[in-house]
N, C-alpha and C positions, 0 to 999 in steps of 0.2 A: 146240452148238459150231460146225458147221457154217456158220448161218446167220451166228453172229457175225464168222467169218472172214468170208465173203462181204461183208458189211455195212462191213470195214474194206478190205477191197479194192476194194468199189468207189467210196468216197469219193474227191470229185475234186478235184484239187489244181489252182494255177492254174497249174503246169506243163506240165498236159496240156492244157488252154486256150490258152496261149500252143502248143504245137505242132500243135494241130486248125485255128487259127484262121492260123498260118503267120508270126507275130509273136513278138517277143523278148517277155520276160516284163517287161521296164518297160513296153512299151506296154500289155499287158495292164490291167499298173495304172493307167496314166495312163486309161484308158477305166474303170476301176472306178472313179474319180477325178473323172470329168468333166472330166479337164485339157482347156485347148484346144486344145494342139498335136497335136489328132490329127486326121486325114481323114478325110469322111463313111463312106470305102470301110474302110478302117481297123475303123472304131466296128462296122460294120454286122457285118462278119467275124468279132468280140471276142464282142459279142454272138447272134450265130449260132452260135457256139461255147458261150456259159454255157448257152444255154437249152436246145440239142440233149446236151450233157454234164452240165446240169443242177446245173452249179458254184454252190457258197454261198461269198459272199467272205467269208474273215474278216477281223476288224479287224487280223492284220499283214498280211495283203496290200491292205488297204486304207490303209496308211500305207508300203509302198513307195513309191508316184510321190513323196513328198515329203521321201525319208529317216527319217520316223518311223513306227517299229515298234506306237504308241501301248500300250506292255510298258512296267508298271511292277512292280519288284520289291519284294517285301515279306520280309523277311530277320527271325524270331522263333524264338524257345525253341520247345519244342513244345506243341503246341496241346491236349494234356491238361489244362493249368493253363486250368480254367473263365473267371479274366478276362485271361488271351490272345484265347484262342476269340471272346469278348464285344468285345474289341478286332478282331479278324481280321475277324469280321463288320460292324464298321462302315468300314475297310477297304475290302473287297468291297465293302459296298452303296454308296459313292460312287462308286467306280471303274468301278459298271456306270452310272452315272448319267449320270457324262461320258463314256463311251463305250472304258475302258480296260482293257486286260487284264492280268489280276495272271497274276505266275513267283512262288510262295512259297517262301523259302528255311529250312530248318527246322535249328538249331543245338539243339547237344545242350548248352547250357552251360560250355562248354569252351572256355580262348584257342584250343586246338589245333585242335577243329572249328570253330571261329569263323574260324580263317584259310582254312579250306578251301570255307566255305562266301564266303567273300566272295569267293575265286577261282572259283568258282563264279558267284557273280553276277556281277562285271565279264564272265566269257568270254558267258553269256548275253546281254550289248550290251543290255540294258534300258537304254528312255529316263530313268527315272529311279529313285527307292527311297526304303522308306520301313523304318528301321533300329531295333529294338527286342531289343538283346543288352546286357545293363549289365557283361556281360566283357568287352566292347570297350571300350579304352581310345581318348583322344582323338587318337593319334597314329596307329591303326588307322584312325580313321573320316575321318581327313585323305586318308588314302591311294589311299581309294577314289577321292576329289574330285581326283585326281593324272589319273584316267581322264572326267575332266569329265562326271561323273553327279551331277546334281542331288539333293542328300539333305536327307527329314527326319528325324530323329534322336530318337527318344522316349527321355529319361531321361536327357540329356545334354544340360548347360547350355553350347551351342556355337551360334557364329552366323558367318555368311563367307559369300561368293559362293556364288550357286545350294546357299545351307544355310541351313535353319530347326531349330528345337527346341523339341519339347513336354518340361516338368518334370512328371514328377508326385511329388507333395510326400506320402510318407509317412511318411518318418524324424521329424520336428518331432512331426506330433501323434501319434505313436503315445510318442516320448519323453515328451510333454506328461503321458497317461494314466500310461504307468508312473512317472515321477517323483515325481506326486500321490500314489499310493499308498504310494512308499519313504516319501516327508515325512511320511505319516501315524504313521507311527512303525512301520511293518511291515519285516521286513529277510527276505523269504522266497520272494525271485523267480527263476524257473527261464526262462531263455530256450531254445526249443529251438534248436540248431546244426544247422541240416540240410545234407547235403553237396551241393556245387554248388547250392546254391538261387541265389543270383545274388550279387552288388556292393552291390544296396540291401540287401538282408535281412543281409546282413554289416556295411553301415557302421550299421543300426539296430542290431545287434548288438551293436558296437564301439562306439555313442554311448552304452547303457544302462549298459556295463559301465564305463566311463570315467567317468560319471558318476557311476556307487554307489563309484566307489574314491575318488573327488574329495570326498566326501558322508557316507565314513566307512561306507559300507553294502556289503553283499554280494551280488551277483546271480551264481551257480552256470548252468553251461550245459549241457545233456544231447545231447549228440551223438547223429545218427541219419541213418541214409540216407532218399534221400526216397522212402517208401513208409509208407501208410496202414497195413497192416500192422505190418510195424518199428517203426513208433512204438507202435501199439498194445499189441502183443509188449513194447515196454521198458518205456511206461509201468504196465501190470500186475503187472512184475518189481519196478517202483518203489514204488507203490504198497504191496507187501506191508511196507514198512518206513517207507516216508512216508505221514502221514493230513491232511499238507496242505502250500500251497503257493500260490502266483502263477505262474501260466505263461503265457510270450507265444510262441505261434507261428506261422510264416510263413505261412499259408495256414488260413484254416478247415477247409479238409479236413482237415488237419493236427492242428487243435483239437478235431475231433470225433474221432479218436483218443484224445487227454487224455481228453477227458471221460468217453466209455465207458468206456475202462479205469477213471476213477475210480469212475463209478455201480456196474460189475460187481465194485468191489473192498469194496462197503459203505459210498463218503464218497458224501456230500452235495455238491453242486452247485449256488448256489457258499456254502454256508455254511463245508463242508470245504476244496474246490479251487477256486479261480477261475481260469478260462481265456480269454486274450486272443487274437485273430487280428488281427495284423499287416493283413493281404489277405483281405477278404470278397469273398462272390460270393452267389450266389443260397442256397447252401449254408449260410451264415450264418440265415440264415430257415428254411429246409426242416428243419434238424436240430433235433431235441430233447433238450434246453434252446435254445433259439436260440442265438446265440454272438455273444458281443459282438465286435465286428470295426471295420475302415477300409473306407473304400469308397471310391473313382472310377469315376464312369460312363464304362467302359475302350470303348463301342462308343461314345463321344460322342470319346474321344479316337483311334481308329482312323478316326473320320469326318474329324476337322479333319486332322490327318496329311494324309492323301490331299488333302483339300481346297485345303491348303498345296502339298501337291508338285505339282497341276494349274496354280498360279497360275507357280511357276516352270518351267513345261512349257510353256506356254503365250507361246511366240517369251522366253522370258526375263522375261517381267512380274516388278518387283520386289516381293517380299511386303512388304507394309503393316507386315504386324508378325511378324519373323523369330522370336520365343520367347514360348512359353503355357506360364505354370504353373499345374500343377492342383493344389491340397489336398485329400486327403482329410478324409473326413468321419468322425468316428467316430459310430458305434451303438451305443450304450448295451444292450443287450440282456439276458437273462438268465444267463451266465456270470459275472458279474462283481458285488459288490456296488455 
């Protein structure tokens, strides 16, 4: 314990640099900078100063002399949900690439914490952000752009000054799959309702059940908070009464719930119960029976984000192309006939 206090007290700030070296803290930068308006006697002093204090610039003090903090914010659910995490990572890996430092801002789901957290980020002064909340409505994500912070925006079809948007398209084919199977002549499909899951997993929700009432068919929804658990727990209480079913739900973690509770209830998988996921992840593969799922390579879409909000970072360059959408892909896998 000792040592680690030591260790955070003697890191040196360029505070203590600008006061050893007897300069204001812009010159310091402007010398970290290679600006030219500084004197040799200046430069010689700045650095007499880092190497005897032994100062590491980081990259915001290496983006004072010019006004930019080179801080970009990154504002997500939380990073539990496997392809978040998979998104965040690609994120991060451009961001070190071009030389930028991520502030991660983490919402719990909620318009309520979502307001708090964007107050949160504006006060942070990040040069710009890259925005993946689908409880944020379009009037929310204008607001921000009120504080002239460049935004890309995953999951929202919006385009405007210093604003680009990645789609990614899961509602269509995940309705594509279930719809095939109602026409087939089955009328037996169990959507799970998970609480605060998000805006997509709700409007896929709200397209299935819209469409089996249009279609003359029945799709039943089973309410559950979001815990692997809890579901597991419901569906084994279900189970003792139902010995089958179509079930879609939002996340494969989610689905491997369904499925255990069914195998430890005596049905079959999927001759008894077929289980859909909405949202694959690696987990889709690793679990057994595999689990048929949607997929978007979420660290290919955390890379182009980033890659996007550098072009508008970059003195204002206009993006080429302000909105990408992504389809998922369905996987046919073993839950599903």
């Amino acid at each position: 314990m000792e040592d680690s206090k030591k260790m955070y007290k003697d890191r040196v700030t360029i505070y203590e640099v600008a006061k050893v070296a007897g300069v204001s803290l812009a010159t310091v930068s402007r010398v970290i900078n290679n600006h030219p308006n500084v004197t040799d006697k200046t430069k010689k002093a700045v650095n007499e100063a880092i190497q005897r204090l032994g100062y590491k610039p980081s990259a915001l003090a290496q983006g004072l002399a010019n006004s930019r903090s080179t801080n970009i914010g990154i504002m997500i659910p939380s990073t539990g949900y496997a392809y978040v995490s998979n998104m965040l990572d690609g994120m991060i890996d451009i961001a070190k690439i071009y030389g930028y430092v991520t502030s991660i801002f983490i919402t719990k789901r909620t318009k309520e914490d979502a307001a708090q957290v964007i107050e949160s980020l504006i006060k942070s002064h990040v040069d710009g952000a890259v925005i993946y909340d689908d409880e944020l409505g379009t009037d929310e994500i204008r607001s921000i752009q009120n504080y002239h912070i460049p935004l890309i925006v995953i999951g929202h079809d919006m385009e405007g000054d210093a604003l680009g948007s990645i789609i990614i398209e899961y509602k269509d084919p995940v309705m594509d799959v279930v719809k095939e199977h109602l026409l087939s002549g089955k009328d037996d499909v169990y959507v799970l309702d998970i609480v605060n899951e998000g805006k997509m997993v709700d409007d896929i929700r709200d397209g299935l059940v819209e469409f089996a009432n249009a279609n003359g068919k029945h799709i039943q929804t089973l309410t559950f908070n979001d815990s692997y658990g809890i579901v597991y727990a419901g569906m084994k209480e279900f189970f003792m009464t139902h010995k089958s079913g179509y079930f879609v739900a939002p996340r494969d973690s989610l689905a491997a719930a369904v499925v255990n509770a069914a195998l430890e209830s005596g049905l079959k998988v999927p001759d008894d119960v077929e289980v859909l996921a909405e949202i694959g992840s690696k987990y889709s593969y690793i679990i057994r029976p595999e689990i048929s799922s949607f997929s978007i390579d979420m660290f290919k879409v955390g890379s182009i984000a980033v890659r996007m909000l550098t072009k508008l970072l970059n003195d204002g360059e206009p993006l080429g192309q302000k909105t990408f959408k992504i389809r998922a892909k369905y996987n046919k896998r073993n839950t599903t006939k």
